[in-house]
C-alpha positions in Angstrom: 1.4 -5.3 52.6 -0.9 -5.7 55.4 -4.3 -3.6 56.1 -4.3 -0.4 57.4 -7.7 1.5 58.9 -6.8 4.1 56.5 -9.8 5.1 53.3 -9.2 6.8 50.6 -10.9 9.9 50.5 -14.3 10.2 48.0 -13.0 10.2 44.6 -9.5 9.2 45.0 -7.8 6.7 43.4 -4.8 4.2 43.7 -2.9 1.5 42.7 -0.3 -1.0 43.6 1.7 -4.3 41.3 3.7 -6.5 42.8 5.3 -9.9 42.5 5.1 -11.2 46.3 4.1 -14.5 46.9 1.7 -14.9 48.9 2.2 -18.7 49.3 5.8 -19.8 49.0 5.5 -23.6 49.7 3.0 -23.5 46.7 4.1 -21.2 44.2 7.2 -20.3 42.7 5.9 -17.3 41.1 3.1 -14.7 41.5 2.1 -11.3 40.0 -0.8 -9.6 41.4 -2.0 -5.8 40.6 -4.8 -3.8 42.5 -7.1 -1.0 41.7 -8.7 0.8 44.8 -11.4 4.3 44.7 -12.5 6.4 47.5 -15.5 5.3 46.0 -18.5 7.0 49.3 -17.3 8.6 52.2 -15.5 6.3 54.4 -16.3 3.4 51.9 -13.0 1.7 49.6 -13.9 -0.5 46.4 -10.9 -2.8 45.2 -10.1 -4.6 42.3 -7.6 -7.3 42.0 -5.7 -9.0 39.3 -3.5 -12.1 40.2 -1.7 -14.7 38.6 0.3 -17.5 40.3 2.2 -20.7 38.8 2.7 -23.8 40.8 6.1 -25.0 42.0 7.2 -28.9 42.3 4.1 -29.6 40.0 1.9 -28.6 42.3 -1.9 -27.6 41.3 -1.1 -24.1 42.6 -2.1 -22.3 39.2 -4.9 -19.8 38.7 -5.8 -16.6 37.7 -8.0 -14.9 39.5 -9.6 -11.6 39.3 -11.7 -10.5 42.8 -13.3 -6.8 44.7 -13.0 -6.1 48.3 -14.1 -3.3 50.7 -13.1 -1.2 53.3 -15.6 0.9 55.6 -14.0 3.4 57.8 -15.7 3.2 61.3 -14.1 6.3 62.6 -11.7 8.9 61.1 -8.1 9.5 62.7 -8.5 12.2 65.5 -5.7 14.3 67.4 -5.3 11.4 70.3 -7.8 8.6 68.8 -6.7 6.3 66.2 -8.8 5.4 63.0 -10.8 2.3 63.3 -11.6 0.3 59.6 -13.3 -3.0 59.1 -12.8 -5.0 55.7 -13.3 -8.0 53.4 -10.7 -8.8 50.8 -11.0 -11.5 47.4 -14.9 -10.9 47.4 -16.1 -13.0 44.4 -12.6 -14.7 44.0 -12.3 -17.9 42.1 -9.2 -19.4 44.3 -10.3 -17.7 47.8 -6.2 -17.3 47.8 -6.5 -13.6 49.1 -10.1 -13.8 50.7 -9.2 -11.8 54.7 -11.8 -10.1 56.7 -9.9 -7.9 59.1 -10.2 -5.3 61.8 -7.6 -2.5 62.0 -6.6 0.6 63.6 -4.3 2.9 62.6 -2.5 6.0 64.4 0.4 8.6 62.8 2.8 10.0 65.2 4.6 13.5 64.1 8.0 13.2 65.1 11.2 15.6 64.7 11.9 17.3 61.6 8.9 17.0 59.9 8.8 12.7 59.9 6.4 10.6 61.5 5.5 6.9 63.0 2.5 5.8 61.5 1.2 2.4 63.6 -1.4 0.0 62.7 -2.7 -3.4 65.0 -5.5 -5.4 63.7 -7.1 -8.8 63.7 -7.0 -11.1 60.1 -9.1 -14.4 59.7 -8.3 -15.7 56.3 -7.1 -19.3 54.6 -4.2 -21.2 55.4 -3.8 -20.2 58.2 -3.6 -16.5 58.1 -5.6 -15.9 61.4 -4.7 -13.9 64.2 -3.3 -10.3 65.7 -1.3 -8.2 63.3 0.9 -5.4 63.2 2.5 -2.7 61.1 5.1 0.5 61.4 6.0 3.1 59.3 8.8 5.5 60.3 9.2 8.3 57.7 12.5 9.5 57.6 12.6 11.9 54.4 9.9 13.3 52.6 10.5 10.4 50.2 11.9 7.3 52.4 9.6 5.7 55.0 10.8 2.2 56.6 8.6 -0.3 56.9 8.1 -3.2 59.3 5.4 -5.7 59.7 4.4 -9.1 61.8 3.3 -11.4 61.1 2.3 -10.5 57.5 1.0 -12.7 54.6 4.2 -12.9 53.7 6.6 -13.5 57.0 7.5 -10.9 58.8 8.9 -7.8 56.3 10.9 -5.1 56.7 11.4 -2.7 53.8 11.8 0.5 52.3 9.2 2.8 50.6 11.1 5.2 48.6 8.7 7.9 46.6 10.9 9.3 43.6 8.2 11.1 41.9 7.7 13.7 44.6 7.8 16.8 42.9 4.9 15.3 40.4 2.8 14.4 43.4 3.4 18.0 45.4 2.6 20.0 41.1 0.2 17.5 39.7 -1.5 15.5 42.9 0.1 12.0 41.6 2.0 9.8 43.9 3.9 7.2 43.1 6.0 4.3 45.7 8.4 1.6 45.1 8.3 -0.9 48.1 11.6 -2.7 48.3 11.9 -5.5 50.9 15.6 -5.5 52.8 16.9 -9.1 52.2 20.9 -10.2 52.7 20.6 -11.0 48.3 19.5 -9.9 45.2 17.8 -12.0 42.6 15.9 -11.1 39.7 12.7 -12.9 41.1 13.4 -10.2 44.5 9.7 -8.9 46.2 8.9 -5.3 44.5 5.5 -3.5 44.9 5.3 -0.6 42.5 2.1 1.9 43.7 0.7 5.3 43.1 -2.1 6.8 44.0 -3.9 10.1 42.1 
């Protein structure tokens, strides 16, 4: 998924695995899994664990294990959006995931209790992952939000975030999201981003 200007609060926690690959043309498979803490006020620490096999031979194979920060420049206001700079894959061995990007981020209440949440940013990163981005997330239930973002590291998505575990994260303060990407088949090998955040 692509940035957000969103921090997690002081002492927070979350977490996200998936199996998206980042680079098609070079891998046919990839698992990656990502630790984040709300670790000062307006500061996010990251930790990230990928794995990636080659396709067609190719020398696209590592495993690579890298931080990354986020520093909220200004919180979300009633009319101003929140503002967030951040570098990802600091200390990486492959550089695969290494973006520095500027994002802001603005939620919208709309009817019946759901909401458009908006993010725009700037990404420089490798392979060509350079230039403006942009995300939406309309929430339609409690525990459905659709998702749509351009151009991500991925191609342009659109998904589903469907939160099953409500009730645990209203009693106990967990959360937990599966991201499903909308595609026209299934396959066992289909995008999936399991997260949660406590």
């Amino acid at each position: 998924a692509l940035p957000s200007a969103y921090v997690l609060e002081e002492g927070d926690l979350a977490w996200s695995a998936n199996n998206f690959l980042t680079y098609p043309d070079l891998a046919n498979r990839q698992y990656s899994a990502l630790f984040a803490v709300g670790f000062l006020p307006r500061l996010e620490v990251t930790a990230r664990l990928a794995e990636a096999d080659g396709q067609n031979n190719s020398a696209y194979v590592f495993r690579d294990l890298s931080a990354g920060l986020k520093l909220g420049l200004f919180r979300e206001g009633r009319f101003l959006p929140a503002l967030a700079l951040g570098h990802s894959d600091l200390g990486g061995q492959s550089g695969t995931f290494a973006h520095k990007y500027l994002a802001m981020s603005k939620a919208i209440p709309l009817l019946f209790s759901s909401s458009l949440e908006m993010t725009v940013g700037y990404m420089t990163g490798p392979h060509g992952h350079r230039g403006f981005f942009t995300g939406t997330a309309l929430q339609v239930a409690n525990y459905l939000s659709v998702l749509a973002e351009y151009p991500s590291p991925y191609g342009s998505q659109l998904g589903l975030r469907l939160q099953p575990l409500l009730p645990l994260q209203e009693s106990w303060g967990l959360s937990t999201s599966w991201l499903l990407p909308l595609t026209t088949s299934w396959s066992a090998d289909r995008p999936i981003t399991l997260a949660g955040a406590l």
